[in-house]
Structure formats: C-alpha cells, structure tokens
C-alpha positions in Angstrom: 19.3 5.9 58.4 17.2 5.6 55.4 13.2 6.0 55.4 10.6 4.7 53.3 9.1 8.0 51.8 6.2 5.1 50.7 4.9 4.9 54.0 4.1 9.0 54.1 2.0 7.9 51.1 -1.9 7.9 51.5 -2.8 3.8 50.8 -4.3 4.8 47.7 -1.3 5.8 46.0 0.4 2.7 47.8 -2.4 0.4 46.3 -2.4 2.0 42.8 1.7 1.1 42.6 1.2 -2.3 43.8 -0.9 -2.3 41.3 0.6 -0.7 38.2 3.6 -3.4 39.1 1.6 -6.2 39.1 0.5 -5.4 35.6 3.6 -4.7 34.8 4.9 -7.9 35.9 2.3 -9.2 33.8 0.1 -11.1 36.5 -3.3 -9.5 34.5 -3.4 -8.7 31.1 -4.9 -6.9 28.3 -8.8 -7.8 28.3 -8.8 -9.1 32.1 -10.9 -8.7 34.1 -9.9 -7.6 38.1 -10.8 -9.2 41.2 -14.0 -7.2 41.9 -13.3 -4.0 44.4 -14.6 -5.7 47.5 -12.3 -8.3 47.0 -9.1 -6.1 46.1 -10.2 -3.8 49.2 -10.2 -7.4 51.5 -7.2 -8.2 49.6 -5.3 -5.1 50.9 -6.8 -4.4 54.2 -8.7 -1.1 52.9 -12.3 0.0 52.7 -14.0 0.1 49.2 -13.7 3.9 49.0 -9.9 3.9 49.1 -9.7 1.2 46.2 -12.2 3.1 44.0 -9.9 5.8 44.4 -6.6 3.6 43.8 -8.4 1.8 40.8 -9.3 6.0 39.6 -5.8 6.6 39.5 -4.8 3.8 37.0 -7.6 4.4 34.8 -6.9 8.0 34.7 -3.3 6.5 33.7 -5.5 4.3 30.7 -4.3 0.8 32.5 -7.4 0.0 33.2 -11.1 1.0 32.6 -14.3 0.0 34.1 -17.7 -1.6 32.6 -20.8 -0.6 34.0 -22.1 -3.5 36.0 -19.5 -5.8 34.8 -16.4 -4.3 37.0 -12.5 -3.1 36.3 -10.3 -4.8 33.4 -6.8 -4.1 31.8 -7.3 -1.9 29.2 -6.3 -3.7 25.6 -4.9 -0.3 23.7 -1.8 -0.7 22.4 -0.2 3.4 22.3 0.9 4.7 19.4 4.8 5.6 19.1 4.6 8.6 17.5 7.9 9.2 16.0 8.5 12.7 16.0 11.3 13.0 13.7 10.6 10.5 11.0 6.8 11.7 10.6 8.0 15.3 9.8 11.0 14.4 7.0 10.1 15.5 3.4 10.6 12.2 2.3 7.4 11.4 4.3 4.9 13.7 3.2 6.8 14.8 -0.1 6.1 11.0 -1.3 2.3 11.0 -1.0 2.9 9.4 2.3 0.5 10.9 5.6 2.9 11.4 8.3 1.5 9.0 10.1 2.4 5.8 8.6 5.9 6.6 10.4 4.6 6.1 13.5 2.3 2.7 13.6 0.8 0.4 11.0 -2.7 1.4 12.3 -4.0 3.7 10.0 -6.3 6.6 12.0 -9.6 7.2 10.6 -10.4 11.1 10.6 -14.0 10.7 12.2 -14.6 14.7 12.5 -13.1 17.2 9.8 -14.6 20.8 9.3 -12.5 23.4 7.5 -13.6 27.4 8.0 -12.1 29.8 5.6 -11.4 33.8 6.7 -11.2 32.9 10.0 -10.0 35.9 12.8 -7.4 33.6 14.7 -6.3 33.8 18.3 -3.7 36.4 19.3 -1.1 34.0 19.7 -1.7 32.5 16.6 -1.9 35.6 14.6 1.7 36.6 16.2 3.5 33.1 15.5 1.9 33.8 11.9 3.2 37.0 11.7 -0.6 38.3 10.4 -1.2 41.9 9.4 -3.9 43.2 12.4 -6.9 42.3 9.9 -5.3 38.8 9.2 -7.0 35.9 9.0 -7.1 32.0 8.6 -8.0 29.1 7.6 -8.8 26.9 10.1 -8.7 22.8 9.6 -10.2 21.2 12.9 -9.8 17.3 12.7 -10.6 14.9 15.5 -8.5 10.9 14.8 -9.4 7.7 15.8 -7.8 4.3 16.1 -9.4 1.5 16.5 -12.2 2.8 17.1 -11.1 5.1 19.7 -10.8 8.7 19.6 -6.7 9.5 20.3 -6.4 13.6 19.0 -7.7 16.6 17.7 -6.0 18.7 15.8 -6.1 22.6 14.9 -4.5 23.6 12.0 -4.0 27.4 11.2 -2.9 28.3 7.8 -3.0 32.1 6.2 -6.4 32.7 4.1 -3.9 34.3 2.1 -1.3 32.0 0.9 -4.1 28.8 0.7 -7.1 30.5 -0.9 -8.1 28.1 -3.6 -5.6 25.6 -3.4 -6.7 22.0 -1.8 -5.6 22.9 1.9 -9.3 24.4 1.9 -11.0 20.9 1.1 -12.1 18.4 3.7 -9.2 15.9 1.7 -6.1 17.7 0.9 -5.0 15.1 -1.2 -1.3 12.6 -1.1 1.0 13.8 1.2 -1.7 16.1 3.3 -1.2 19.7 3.5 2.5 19.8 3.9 2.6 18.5 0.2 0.0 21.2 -0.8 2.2 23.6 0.5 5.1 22.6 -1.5 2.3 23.0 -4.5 2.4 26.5 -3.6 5.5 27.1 -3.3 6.1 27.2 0.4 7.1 23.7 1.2 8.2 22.9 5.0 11.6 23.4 5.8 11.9 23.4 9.3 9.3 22.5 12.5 9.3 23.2 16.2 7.0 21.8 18.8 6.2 22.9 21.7 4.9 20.0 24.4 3.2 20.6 28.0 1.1 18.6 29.9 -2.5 19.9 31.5 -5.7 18.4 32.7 -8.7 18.3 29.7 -11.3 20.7 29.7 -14.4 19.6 29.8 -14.7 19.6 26.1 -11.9 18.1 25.3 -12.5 15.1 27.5 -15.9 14.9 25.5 -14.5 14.8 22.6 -11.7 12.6 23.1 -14.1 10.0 25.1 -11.9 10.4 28.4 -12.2 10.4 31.9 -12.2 13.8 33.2 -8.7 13.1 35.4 -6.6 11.7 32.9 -4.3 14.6 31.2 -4.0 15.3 28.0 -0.9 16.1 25.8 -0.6 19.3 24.3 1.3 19.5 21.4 2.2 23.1 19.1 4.1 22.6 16.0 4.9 25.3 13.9 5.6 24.9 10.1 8.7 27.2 8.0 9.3 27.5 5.0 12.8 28.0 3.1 12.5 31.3 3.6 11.4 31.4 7.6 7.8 32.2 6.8 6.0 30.7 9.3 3.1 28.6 6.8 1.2 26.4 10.0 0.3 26.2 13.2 -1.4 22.8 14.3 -2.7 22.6 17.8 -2.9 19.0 18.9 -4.9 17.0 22.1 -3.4 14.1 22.7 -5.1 11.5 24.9 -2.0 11.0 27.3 -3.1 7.3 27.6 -3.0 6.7 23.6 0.8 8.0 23.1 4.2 7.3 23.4 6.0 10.2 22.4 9.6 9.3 20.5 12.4 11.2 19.0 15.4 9.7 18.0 18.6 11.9 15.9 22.1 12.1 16.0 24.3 13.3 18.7 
C-alpha cells in the first residue's frame, strides 16, 4: 500500500507547497499582496511562527517578498533566461554585440565596475591559467543590475601579460566586451566550459546582491580558450538563484 511521504513533512514545508501551487495556479499574482500571516496561519490551522517560516521558504525561493509594515506580496521579477549557448557564439560578441542581448531584451546596467592590474590571483585560478609561479592578473570585478535590482557579480581574471595596455584594462572595454578585445590581440575565444554548483551566499555576497541570507546563489566558472588551447579567462559569476533561468539548447 502506498503512503503519503507529505504527511512525514513538518507543516511548514506542507504550507510553503500549497502555497507555491496556488501561485502557480495563478490564484495571486505578481504585485499582490497576501492575506496577512494571522490570517494565512487561521487559514491553515497553524500558529504564526510556522507560517513565518513557510512564507521564509518562498521568499528564499524569490516568490514572494515582504514590506516592512505593509506585509507579504508576489514578487513582480520576471528571471532572466540566460541562454548559455547563444550568448557565447562569436557571432555574438564578434558583432559588437554584449552577450547579453541573447538572453533578454532588458539590458543590465553595470552599477559596480573596478578593474586592478598586477594582481597575485588565487591558486586555482593561477593553475586553470596555467601562470608562471610569479604570475599575475588582471582582475575585472563587476556587479549587474536589472531593473533596478542587483542579479550578478562577476570576476573576470585575465593574464597581466597578454592584456597590458590593450582596452580589457579600462572600466569600458568597448563593442563586443572583452571577448572582442581579445580577438584584437590575437587570442579570440574558441572554446568555453562552465562549471555550475549551487551553495548558500556568504554574507557578502548576499549584501551585495540585496538578498536574503537563505536564498542560494548560483555559482557559475567559465573558462575562455583560444585557437590554440591557451586558457585567456576565467570569470567567476554570483548569480541570485531567484533572478535566473539557466538554458542551453544544441543539437543531439
């Protein structure tokens, strides 16, 4: 005989499903505002504490957010679909195009850029890089928003040697980004691979990305190679889990 494995469920998690279904069902949408927790807790037969906690677990899930003194309502973000294949294609960035006008007709503003030249990197970066042991970097630290809202930050390592005095070391790169000033040099992108994993924010990065400290983040490692297998980039990437919709589409 079949069992409900709901029931094991604390109510919290029980509450939180009911819900994320009603939502998606459409019974509240963006910009509404919920029944007040009181009512939702009379509503389900639960004391406040347990709705607080069911009502936590969607807005660490960005479905809903809460308003000092004015209570819980369906979050209005629509997530980006960042299309992981398309962005990356040299007809992208090799056309004065920013890689992200593949993914949404939202254009991010880049609200935080600081670029550091002769930088020692981390270990792991230095290795992917394949730096001599007194390597270093150059370091492009950019935090995006959309609408208003802060949705990444993003690490870009590049060796000190290959993009000393070329545009990669300015705040604006220029058309195209730095995949294009790469090419400039010489050393054009030929092939990517990314690396994805999911964690909990640090304190830090929940600062910077305006989050609540349980929602996780998307970690995202892409490594740039030229024609000749030289790795040319590393860019570290915080994703707001809430903001994206990770998609990659190719041929069988």
């Amino acid at each position: 005989m079949s069992r409900d494995s709901s029931a094991d469920q604390p109510k919290y998690l029980r509450i939180a499903a009911e819900l994320r279904a009603a939502l998606e069902r459409g019974e509240y949408v963006a910009g509404d505002r919920l029944p007040g927790e009181n009512t939702l807790a009379a509503d389900f037969g639960v004391a406040s504490l347990t709705m607080r906690q069911a009502l936590g677990l969607l807005r660490g899930e960005g479905l809903v957010g809460s308003r000092k003194g004015s209570g819980w309502f369906v979050e209005s973000f629509r997530p980006i679909r960042r299309r992981g294949i398309p962005r990356l294609a040299r007809e992208q960035w090799g056309s004065s195009k920013t890689i992200w006008s593949a993914d949404d007709n939202r254009a991010p503003d880049v609200d935080q850029v600081t670029v550091a030249e002769e930088v020692t990197p981390p270990e792991h970066i230095a290795d992917v890089l394949d730096l001599a042991q007194d390597g270093t970097v150059c370091v492009r630290n950019r935090r995006y928003s959309v609408e208003g809202r802060p949705v990444m930050l993003s690490a870009s390592y590049l060796p000190q040697t290959l993009v000393t005095g070329s545009a990669i070391t300015e705040a604006n790169p220029g058309p195209g980004g730095i995949y294009a000033r790469l090419a400039d040099l010489g050393h054009a992108p030929a092939r990517f691979r990314e690396e994805i994993r999911v964690r909990m924010p640090s304190g830090e990065e929940a600062s910077r990305l305006s989050i609540p400290a349980d929602r996780s983040i998307i970690k995202v490692a892409r490594t740039a190679f030229d024609a000749g297998g030289r790795a040319v980039e590393v860019n570290e990437m915080t994703m707001d889990s809430a903001a994206y919709v990770l998609d990659y589409e190719f041929d069988a």
